[in-house]
C-alpha positions in Angstrom: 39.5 32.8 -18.3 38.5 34.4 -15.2 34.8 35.0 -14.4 35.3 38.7 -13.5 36.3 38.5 -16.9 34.1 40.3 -19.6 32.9 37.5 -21.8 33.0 38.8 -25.7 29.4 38.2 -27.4 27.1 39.0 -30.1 24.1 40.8 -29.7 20.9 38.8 -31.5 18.2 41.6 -31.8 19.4 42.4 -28.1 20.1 39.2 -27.0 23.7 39.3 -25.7 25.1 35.8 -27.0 28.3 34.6 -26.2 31.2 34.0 -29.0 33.2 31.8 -26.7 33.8 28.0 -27.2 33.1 25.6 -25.2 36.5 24.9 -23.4 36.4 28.4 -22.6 33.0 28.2 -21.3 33.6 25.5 -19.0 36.7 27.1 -18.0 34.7 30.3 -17.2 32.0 28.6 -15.4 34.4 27.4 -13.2 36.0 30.3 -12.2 32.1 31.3 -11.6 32.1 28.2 -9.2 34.9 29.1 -7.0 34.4 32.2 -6.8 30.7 31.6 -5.7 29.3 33.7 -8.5 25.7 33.2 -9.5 24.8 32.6 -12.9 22.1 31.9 -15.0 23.1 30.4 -18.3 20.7 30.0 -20.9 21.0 27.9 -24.2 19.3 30.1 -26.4 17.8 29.0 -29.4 15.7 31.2 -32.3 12.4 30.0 -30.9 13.6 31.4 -27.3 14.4 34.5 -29.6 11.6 35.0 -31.2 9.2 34.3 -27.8 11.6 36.8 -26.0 10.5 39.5 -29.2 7.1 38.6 -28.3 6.9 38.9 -24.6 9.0 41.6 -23.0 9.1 39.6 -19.4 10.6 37.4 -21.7 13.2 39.1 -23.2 14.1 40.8 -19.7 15.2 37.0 -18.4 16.9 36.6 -21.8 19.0 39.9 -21.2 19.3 39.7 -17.2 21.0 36.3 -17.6 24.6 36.3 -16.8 25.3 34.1 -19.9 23.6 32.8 -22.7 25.3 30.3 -24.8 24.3 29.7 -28.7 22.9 26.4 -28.3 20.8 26.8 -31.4 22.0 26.5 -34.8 19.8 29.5 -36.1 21.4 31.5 -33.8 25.2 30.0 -34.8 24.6 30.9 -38.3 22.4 34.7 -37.6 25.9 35.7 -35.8 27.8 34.5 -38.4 25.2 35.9 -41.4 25.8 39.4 -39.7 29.3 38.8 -39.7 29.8 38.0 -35.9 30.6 34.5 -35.8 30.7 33.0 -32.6 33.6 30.2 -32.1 31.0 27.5 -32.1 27.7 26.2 -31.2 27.2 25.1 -27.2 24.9 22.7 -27.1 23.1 22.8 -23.4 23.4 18.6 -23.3 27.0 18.7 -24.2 27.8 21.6 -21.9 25.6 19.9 -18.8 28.2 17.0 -19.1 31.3 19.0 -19.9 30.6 20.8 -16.7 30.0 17.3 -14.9 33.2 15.6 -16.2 35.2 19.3 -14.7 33.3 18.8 -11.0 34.6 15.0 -10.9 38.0 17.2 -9.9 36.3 19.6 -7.3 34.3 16.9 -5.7 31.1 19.6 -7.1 27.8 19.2 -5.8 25.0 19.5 -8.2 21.1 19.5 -7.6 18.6 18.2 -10.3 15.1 19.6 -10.8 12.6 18.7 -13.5 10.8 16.1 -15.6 8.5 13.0 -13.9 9.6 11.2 -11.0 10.6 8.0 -12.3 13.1 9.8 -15.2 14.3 12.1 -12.6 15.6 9.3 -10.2 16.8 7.5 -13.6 18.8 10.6 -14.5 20.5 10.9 -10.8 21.9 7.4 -10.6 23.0 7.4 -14.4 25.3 10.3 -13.7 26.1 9.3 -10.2 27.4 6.7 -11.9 28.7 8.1 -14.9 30.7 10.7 -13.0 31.6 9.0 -9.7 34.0 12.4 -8.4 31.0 14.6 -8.3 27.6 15.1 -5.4 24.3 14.2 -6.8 23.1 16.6 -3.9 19.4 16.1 -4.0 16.6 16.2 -7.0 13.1 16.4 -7.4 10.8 15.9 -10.3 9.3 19.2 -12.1 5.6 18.1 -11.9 5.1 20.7 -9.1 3.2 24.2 -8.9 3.8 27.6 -7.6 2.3 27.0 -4.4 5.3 24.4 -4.0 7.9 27.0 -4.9 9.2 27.8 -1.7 9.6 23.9 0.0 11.5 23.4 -3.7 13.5 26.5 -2.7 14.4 26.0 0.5 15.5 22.4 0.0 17.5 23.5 -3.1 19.6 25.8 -0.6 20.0 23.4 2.1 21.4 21.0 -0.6 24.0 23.6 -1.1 24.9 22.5 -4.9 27.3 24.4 -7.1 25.6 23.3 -10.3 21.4 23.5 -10.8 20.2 21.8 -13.6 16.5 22.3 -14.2 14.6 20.6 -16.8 11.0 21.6 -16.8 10.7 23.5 -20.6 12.0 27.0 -22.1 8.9 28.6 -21.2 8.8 27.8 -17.8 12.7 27.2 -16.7 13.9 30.2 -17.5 11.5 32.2 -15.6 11.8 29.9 -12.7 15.2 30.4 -12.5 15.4 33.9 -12.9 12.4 34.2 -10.2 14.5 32.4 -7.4 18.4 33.0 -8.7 19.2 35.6 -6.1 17.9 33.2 -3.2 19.0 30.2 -4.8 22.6 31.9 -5.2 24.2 29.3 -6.6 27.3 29.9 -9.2 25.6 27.6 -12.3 22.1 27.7 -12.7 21.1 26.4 -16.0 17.5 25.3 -18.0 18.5 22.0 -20.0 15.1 20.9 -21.4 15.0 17.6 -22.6 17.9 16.6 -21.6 17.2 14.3 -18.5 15.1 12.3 -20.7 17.9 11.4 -23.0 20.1 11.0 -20.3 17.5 8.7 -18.5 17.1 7.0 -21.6 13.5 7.9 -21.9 14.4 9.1 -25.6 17.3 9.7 -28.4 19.3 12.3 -28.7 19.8 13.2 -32.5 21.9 10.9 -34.5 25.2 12.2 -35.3 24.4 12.2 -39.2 22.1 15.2 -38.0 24.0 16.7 -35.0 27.2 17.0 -38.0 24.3 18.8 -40.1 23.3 20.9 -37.9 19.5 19.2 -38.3 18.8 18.6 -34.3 15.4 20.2 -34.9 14.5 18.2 -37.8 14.9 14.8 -35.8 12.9 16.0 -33.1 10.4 17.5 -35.4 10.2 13.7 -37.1 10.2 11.9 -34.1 7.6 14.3 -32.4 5.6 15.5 -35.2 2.8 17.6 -32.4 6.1 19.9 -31.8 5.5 21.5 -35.7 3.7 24.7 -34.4 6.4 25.7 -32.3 8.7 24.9 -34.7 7.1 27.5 -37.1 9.3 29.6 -35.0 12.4 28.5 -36.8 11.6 29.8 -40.6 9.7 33.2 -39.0 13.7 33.6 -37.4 15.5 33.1 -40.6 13.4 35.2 -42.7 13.3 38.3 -40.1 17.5 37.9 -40.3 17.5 38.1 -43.6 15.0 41.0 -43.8 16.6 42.4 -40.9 20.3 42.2 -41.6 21.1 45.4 -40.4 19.3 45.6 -37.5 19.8 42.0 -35.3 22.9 42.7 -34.1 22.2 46.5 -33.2 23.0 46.7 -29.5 
């Protein structure tokens, strides 16, 4: 699958979400990679849904990135409650290390950005060393403010990475990236949340038991009971699909 190609997706109440699996995202990725294409993929979840219905900066990332992948599993079963399945849920962790495991054959350089210092460093040697073939390029930790924006910039460009990964939370990620993607111009550019504290071993990721029932948020919710006002988002999602059948996936 080429990247010129025109990816087939699902609009979630304007949200254009991709329908293809993961191979076929990887594989499309990496046509964006040597081509030099830049891209911002987002792993879009109903709480980055609903935000996006509340703030309309918001939802202009959301629809300005070049993909968004259903990471979610709200967002897995709204496409396929209006009767647009998607092939299957891409989970932002899995797809960071899919796309790893691919760049051990193009020798790809990849730049990490996000969390505290000691995790970050953690996270760089862990996959240096999980995935010998590919460039840890450079990192730095996320505890940084606007006024350090452009050193974080300009470093990020001389590192000259194919793949940015940038941990630093949905509300702030995303808007980061889309700020500085045209500058950046780097082919994947992607928010992965959590992920370099699971990778770091800082935390767990979900038991499998609750990965296989599609129950992610329920672990996390258990493990970090504080996170329950945000995931108030998750029930407000599924009740405006079902009230709103007809309208989620009107373009």
């Amino acid at each position: 699958m080429k990247a010129e190609s025109v990816i087939p997706t699902v609009p979630i109440f304007g949200i254009r979400v991709s329908k293809i699996d993961m191979k076929a995202t990887v594989s499309y990725l990496t046509e964006a990679v040597q081509r030099r294409e830049p891209h911002q993929v987002i792993t879009a979840n109903p709480i980055m849904v609903m935000t996006a219905l509340d703030n309309p900066a918001y939802m202009e990332i959301m629809k300005s990135a070049e993909l968004v992948v259903p990471d979610g599993t709200g967002v897995v079963w709204a496409a396929e409650y209006c009767q647009q399945p998607v092939a299957e849920r891409v989970a932002g962790f899995d797809l960071l290390h899919e796309l790893l495991r691919q760049g051990e054959s193009y020798k790809w350089r990849v730049y990490l950005l996000g969390s505290t210092p000691e995790v970050i460093r953690e996270t760089a040697s862990r996959l240096q060393s999980q995935y010998a073939g590919i460039i840890i390029a450079g990192y730095h930790d996320g505890f940084f403010g606007p006024e350090a924006d452009e050193e974080i910039v300009n470093g990020i460009i001389e590192a000259q990475p194919d793949l940015l990964f940038v941990a630093r939370g949905a509300d702030s990620q995303e808007p980061w990236i889309a700020k500085y993607k045209s500058r950046l111009n780097i082919p994947v550019m992607m928010g992965v949340g959590g992920s370099f504290d699971v990778i770091s071993g800082k935390s767990r990721r979900a038991p499998k038991a609750f990965q296989k029932l599609r129950a992610e948020w329920l672990y996390r919710l258990l493990k970090e009971p504080t996170r329950y006002k945000r995931m108030l988002a998750l029930p407000k999602f599924a009740v405006k699909v079902l009230r709103e059948k007809d309208k989620v996936t009107k373009v």
